[in-house]
C-alpha positions as CSV (number, residue, x, y, z in Angstrom):
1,X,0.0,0.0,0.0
2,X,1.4,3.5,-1.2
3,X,0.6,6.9,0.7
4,X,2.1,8.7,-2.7
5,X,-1.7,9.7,-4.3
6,X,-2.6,10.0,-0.4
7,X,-0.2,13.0,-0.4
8,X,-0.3,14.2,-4.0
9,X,-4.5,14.1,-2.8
10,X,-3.8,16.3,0.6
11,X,-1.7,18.5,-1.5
12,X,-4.1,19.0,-4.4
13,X,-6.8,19.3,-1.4
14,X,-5.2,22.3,0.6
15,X,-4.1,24.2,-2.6
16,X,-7.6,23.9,-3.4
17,X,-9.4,24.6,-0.1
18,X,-6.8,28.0,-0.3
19,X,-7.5,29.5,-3.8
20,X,-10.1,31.4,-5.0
21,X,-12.0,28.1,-6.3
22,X,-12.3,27.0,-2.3
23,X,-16.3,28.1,-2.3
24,X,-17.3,25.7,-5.3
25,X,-14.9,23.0,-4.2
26,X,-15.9,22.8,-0.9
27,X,-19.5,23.1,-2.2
28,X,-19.0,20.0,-4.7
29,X,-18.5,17.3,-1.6
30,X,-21.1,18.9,0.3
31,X,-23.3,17.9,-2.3
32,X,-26.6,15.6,-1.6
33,X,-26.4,12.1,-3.2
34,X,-29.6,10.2,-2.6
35,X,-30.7,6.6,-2.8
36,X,-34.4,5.6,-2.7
37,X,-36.3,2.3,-2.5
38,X,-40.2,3.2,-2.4
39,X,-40.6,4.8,1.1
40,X,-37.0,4.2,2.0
41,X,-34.5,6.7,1.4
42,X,-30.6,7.4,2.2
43,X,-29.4,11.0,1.7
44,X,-25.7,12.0,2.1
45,X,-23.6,14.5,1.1
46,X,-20.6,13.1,-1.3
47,X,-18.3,13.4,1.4
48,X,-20.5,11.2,3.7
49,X,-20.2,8.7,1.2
50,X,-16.5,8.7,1.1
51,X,-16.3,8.0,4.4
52,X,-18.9,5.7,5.0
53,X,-18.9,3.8,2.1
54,X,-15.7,4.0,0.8
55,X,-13.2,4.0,3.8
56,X,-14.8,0.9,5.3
57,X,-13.0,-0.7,2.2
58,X,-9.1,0.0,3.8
59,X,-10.7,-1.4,6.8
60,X,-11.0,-4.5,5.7
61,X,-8.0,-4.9,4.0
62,X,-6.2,-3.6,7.3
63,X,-8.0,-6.4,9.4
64,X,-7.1,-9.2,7.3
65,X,-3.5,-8.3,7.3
66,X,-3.9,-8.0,10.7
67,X,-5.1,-11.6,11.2
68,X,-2.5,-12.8,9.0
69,X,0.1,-11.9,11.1
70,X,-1.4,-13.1,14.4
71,X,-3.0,-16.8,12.7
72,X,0.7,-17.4,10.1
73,X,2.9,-14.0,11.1
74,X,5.1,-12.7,13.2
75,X,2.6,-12.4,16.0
76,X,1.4,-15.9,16.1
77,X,2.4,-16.6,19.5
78,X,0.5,-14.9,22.0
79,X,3.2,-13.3,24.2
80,X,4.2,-11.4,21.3
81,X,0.9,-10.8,20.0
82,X,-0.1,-9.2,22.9
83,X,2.9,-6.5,22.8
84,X,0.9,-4.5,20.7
85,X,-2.1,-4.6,22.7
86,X,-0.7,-3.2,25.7
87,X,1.1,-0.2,23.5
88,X,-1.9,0.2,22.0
89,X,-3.8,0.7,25.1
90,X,-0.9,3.0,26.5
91,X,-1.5,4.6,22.9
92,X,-4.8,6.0,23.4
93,X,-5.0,7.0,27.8
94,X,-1.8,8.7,27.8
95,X,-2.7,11.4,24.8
96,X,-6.2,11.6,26.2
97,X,-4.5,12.5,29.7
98,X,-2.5,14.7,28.2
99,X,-5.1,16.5,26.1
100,X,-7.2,16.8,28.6
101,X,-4.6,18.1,31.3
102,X,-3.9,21.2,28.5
103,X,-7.7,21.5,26.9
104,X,-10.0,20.5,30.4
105,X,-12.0,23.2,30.7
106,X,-12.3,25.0,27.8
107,X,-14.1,25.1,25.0
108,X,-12.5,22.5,22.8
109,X,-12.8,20.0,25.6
110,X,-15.0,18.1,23.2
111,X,-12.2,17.0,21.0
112,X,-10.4,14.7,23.2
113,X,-10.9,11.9,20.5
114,X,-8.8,13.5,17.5
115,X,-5.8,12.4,19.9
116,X,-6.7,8.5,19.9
117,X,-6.4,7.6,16.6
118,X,-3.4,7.0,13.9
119,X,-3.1,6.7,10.2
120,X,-2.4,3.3,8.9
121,X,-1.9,4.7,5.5
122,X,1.0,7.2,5.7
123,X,2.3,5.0,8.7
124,X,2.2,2.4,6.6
125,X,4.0,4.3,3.4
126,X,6.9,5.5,5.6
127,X,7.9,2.1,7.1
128,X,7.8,1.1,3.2
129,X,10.9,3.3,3.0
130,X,12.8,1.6,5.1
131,X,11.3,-2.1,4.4
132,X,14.3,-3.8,3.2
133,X,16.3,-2.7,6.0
134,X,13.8,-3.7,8.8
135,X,12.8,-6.8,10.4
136,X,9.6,-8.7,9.2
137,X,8.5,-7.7,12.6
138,X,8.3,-4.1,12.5
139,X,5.5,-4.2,9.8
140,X,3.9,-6.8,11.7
141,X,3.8,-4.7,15.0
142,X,2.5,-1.5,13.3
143,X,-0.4,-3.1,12.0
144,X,-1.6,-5.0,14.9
145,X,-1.0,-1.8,17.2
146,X,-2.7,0.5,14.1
147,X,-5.9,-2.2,14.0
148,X,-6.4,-1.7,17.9
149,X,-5.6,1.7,18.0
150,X,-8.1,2.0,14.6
151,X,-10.6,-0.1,16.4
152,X,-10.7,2.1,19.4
153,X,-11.1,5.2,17.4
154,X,-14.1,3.6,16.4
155,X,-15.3,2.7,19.4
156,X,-14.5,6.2,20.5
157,X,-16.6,7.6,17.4
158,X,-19.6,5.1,18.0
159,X,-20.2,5.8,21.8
160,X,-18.8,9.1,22.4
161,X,-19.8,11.5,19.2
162,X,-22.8,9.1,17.4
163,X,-25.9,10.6,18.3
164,X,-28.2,7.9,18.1
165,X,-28.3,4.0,18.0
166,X,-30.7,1.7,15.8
167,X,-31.1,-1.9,18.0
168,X,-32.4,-3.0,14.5
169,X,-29.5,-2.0,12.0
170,X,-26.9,-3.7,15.3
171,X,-29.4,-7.3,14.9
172,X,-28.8,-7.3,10.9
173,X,-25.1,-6.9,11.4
174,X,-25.4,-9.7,14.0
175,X,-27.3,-11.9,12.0
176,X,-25.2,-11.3,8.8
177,X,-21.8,-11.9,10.6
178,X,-23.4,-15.2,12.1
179,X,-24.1,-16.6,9.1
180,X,-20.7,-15.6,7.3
181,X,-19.6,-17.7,10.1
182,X,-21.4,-21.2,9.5
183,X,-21.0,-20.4,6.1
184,X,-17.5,-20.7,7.0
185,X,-18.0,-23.7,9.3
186,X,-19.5,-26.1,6.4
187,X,-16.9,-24.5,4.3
188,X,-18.7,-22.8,1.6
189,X,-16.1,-21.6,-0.9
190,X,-17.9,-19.3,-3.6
191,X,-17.8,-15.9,-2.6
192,X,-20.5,-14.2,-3.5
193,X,-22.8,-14.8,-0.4
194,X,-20.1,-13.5,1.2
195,X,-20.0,-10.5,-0.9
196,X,-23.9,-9.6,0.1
197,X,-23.0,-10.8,3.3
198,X,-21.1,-7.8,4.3
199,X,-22.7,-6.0,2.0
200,X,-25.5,-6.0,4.5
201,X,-23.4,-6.0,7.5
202,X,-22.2,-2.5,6.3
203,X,-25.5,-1.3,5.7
204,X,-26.6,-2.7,9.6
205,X,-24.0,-1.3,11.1
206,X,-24.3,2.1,9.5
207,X,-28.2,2.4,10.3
208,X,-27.2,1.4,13.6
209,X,-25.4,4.5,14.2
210,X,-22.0,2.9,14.7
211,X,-19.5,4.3,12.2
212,X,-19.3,1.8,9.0
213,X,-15.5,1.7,9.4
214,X,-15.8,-0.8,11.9
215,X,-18.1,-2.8,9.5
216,X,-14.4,-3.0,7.4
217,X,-12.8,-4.3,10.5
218,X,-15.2,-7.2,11.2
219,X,-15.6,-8.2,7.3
220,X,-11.9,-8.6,7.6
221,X,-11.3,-10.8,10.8
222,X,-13.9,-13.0,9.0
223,X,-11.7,-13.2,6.0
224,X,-9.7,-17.0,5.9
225,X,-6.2,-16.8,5.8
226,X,-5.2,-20.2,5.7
227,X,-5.6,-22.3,2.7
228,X,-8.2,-24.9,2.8
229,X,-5.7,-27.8,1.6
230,X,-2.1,-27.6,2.4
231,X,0.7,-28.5,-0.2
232,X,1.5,-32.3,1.2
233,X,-2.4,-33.0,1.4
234,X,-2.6,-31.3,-2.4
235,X,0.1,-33.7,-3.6
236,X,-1.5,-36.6,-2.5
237,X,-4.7,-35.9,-3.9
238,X,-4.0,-34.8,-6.9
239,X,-0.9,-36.8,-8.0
240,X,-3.7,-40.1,-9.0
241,X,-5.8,-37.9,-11.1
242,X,-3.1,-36.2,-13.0
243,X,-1.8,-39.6,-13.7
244,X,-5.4,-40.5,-14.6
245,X,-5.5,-37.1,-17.1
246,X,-2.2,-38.0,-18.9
247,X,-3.8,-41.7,-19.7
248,X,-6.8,-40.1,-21.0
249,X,-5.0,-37.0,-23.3
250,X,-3.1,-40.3,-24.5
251,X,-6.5,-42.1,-25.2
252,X,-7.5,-39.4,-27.1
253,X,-4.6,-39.0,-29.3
254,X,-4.3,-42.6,-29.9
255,X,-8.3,-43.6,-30.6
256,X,-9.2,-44.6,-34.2
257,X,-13.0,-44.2,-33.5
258,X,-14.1,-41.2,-33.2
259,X,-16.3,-42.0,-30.4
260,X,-13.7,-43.1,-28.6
261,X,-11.2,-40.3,-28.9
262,X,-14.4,-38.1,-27.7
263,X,-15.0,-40.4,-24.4
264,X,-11.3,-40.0,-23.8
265,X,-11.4,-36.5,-24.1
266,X,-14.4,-35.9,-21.9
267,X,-12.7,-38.1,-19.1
268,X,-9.5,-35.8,-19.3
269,X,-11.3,-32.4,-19.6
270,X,-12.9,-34.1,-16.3
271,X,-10.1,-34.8,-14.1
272,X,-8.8,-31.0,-15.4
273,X,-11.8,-29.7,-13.9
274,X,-10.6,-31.6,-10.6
275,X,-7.1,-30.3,-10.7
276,X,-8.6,-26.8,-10.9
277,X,-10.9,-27.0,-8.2
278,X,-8.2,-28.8,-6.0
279,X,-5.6,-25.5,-6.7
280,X,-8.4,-23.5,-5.9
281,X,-8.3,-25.1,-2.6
282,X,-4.7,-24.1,-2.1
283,X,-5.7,-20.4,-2.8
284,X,-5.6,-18.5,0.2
285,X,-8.4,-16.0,0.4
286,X,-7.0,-13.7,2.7
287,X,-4.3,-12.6,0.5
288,X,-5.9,-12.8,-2.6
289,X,-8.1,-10.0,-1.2
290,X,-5.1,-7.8,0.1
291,X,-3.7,-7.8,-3.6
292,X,-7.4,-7.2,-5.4
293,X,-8.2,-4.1,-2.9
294,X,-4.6,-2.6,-2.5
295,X,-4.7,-0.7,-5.8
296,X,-8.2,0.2,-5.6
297,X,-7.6,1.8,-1.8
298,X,-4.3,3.1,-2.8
299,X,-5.5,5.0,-6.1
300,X,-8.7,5.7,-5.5
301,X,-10.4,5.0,-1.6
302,X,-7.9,7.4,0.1
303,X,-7.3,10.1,-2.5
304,X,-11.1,11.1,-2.4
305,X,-11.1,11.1,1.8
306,X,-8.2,13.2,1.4
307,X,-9.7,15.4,-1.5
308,X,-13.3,15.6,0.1
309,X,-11.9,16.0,3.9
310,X,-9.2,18.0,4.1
311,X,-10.2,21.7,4.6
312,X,-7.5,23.3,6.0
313,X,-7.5,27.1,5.9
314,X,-3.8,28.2,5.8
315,X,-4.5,32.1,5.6
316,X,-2.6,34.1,8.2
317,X,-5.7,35.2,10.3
318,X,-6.1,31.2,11.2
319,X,-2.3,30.5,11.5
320,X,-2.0,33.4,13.9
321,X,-5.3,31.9,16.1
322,X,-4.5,28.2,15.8
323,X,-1.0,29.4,17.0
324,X,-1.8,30.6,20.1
325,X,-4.6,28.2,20.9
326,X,-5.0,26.1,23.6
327,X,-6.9,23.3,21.4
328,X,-3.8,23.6,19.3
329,X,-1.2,22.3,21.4
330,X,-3.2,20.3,23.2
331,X,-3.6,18.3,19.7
332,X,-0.3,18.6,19.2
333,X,1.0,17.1,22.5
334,X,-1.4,14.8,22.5
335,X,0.0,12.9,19.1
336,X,3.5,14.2,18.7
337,X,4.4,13.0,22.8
338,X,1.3,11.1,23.8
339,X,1.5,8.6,21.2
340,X,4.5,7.4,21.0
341,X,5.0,7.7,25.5
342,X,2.0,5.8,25.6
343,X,2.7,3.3,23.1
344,X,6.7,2.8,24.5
345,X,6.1,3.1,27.9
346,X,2.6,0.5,28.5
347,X,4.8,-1.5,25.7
348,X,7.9,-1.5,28.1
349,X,6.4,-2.2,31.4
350,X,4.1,-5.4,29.7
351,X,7.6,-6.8,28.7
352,X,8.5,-6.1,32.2
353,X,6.1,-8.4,33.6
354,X,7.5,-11.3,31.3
355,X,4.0,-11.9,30.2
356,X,4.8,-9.8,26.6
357,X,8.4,-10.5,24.3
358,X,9.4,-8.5,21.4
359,X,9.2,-10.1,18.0
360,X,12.1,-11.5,16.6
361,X,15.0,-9.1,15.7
362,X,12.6,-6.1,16.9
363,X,14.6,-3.6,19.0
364,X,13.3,-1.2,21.9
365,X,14.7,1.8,19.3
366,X,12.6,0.2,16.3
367,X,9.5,-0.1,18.7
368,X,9.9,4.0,19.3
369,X,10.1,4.4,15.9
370,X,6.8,2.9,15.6
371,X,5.7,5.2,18.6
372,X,6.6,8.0,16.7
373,X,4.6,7.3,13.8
374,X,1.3,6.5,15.5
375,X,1.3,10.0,15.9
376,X,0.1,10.9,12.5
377,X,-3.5,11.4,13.4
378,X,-4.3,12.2,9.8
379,X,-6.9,10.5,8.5
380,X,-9.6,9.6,11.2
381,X,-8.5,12.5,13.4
382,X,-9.6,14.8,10.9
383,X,-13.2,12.7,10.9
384,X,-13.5,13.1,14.4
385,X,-12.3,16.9,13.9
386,X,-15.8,17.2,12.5
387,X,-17.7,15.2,14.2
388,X,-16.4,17.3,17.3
389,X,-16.8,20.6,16.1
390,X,-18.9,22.9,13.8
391,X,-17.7,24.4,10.9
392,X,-15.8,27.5,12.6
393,X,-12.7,28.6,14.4
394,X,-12.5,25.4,16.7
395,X,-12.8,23.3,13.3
396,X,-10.3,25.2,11.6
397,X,-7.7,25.0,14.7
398,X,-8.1,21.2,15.2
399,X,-7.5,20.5,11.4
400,X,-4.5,22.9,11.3
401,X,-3.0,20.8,14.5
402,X,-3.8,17.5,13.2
403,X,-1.6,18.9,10.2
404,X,1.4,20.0,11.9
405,X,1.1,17.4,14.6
406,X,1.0,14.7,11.3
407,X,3.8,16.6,9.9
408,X,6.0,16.4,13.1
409,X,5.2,13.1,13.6
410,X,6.4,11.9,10.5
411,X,10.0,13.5,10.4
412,X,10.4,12.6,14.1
413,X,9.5,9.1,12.6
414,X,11.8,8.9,9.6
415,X,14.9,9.9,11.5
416,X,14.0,7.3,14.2
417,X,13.7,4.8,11.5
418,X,17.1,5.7,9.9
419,X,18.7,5.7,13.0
420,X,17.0,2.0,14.1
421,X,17.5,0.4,10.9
């Protein structure tokens, strides 16, 4: 996965939002788009869209890599898959505490969540610099911390700035994800009940009032990432019906009747169709997923969050305010410090107890590294932004720290990278 359209996006997005084109182009994603089945009707603007509809997408590819690592990966073992769970938690109290011990109080109180969450993507896209010179375990660790940190953000989102909660949308999600799951259990291959499947455990979970992000999440821990027939028991049962195919391509070459050479035929094309379905079986659905979504989510599904999200004044009347706001460098502490002391520290004193280990070849300077870059709140920060605040000063001074705070975090994380390799 590349963050390079997610930047080229973010730039296009503030040159835009700063030009004298910013009133239609802001105007564009706030823009109705409605869907209607007889008396049923869903109305959003196109932004709304993008992140309901769209974003859910990188979810789910970010929760089957997830489950990758921790079923075949380098978290497999549970002392070391539970490292990132305790950074994690460390990741989201200590910049809450912190946020809170600046902003308590005052107006911007309210905005305590923009300091939980991190961005996968651009996290994701900096590590990629340095992936040849990094153990397998780095990656591994970012994304397991990123899922829980992501899935708290949602959590975050759903109880503390939804504003209502449908028992009926929760029930269809229910209902969906349980049958995905004996679906699974008599090992149903084809996938397009699956497809519906969360199809409508999307469309329950965002008529519950839950954000549909977290939809992406679930879809994805359902995802298999083991194949359904391993290699050895592949070569054993195959290895008789290929022998059976060569006799019968032979048959057919060597009949004289042309009936015969047609029954010979039919009985190859046969155990062909076997072979195929048995390779199938050796498919593993998990990544075959990863490497049909990554483009799509990489070239399309972030660039328009980035291009219908990012409103970032940068005139000199809301420099000068965000600069001396309290909001502002509470946003700022909260991901550029809280982040990465949260994440190192709860980290650290887990492996203290013995009950946690690092993964293999995974230093304590590698695993601040990986502090540092949790605290690029882009993405979902900016969501919560404006879920937190009206469309005003208060909006304008989050999104301006979430910037510079995403900015920050990213050098601080490239030079702890290069000096950790």
């Amino acid at each position: 996965m590349t963050g390079g359209p997610l930047l080229l996006a973010t730039l296009i997005a503030l040159a835009l939002v700063n030009s004298p084109f910013s009133t239609p182009y802001q105007r564009f994603w706030d823009t109705d788009l409605s869907f209607s089945f007889g008396s049923a009707k869903m109305s959003h603007t196109l932004a709304e869209w993008v992140d309901h509809a769209l974003l859910p997408i990188f979810f789910v590819v970010i929760g089957v890599d997830v489950k990758r690592e921790l079923v075949t990966g380098e978290l497999a073992r549970w002392r070391t898959a539970a490292l990132p769970v305790a950074g994690a938690i460390g990741g989201l109290i200590v910049p809450v505490a912190l946020f809170m011990a600046i902003a308590g109080g005052s107006n911007g109180s309210q905005g305590w969540g923009i300091v939980i969450t991190m961005d996968t993507a651009f996290g994701l896209s900096v590590l990629a610099l340095f992936v040849a010179r990094l153990p397998a375990g780095v990656r591994a660790l970012f994304l397991a911390f990123a899922a829980i940190d992501d899935i708290g953000g949602l959590l975050v989102i759903a109880l503390g700035y939804s504003e209502r909660f449908s028992w009926v949308g929760a029930a269809l999600a229910v209902l969906c994800i349980s049958v995905m799951l004996i679906l699974r259990r008599l090992r149903w291959v084809a996938s397009v009940p699956y497809v519906l499947l969360a199809v409508l455990v999307w469309i329950g979970i965002f008529q519950s009032g839950i954000h549909a992000t977290i939809a992406g999440v679930i879809v994805g821990f359902l995802v298999p990432v083991k194949p359904r027939l391993q290699t050895g028991e592949f070569a054993d049962a195959v290895q008789h019906r290929v022998d059976e195919f060569q006799e019968a391509r032979q048959d057919a070459q060597t009949a004289k009747d042309g009936e015969a050479a047609k029954d010979a035929r039919e009985r190859a094309q046969e155990r062909l169709g076997f072979l195929h379905e048995m390779t199938g079986a050796t498919d593993k659905a998990g990544e075959r997923l990863i490497l049909t979504l990554t483009p799509w989510i990489s070239y399309i599904v972030l660039p328009l969050f980035a291009l219908s999200n990012v409103r970032i004044p940068l005139s000199i009347d809301a420099l000068s305010q965000a600069a001396t706001s309290t909001l502002t460098l509470a946003i700022v502490v909260g991901l550029v410090v809280g982040k990465p002391l949260g994440f190192l520290s709860f980290s650290w004193l887990a492996s203290r107890t013995g009950l946690v280990r690092l993964p293999n070849s995974v230093t304590w300077h590698m695993m601040a590294a990986v502090g540092c870059l949790a605290g690029i709140g882009f993405t979902i920060s900016l969501f919560i932004a404006g879920l937190a605040f009206e469309a005003g000063p208060l909006l304008q001074q989050a999104s301006l720290a979430v910037l510079a705070a995403s900015i920050l975090s990213g050098g601080i994380g490239i030079a702890a990278l290069n000096r950790a390799r």
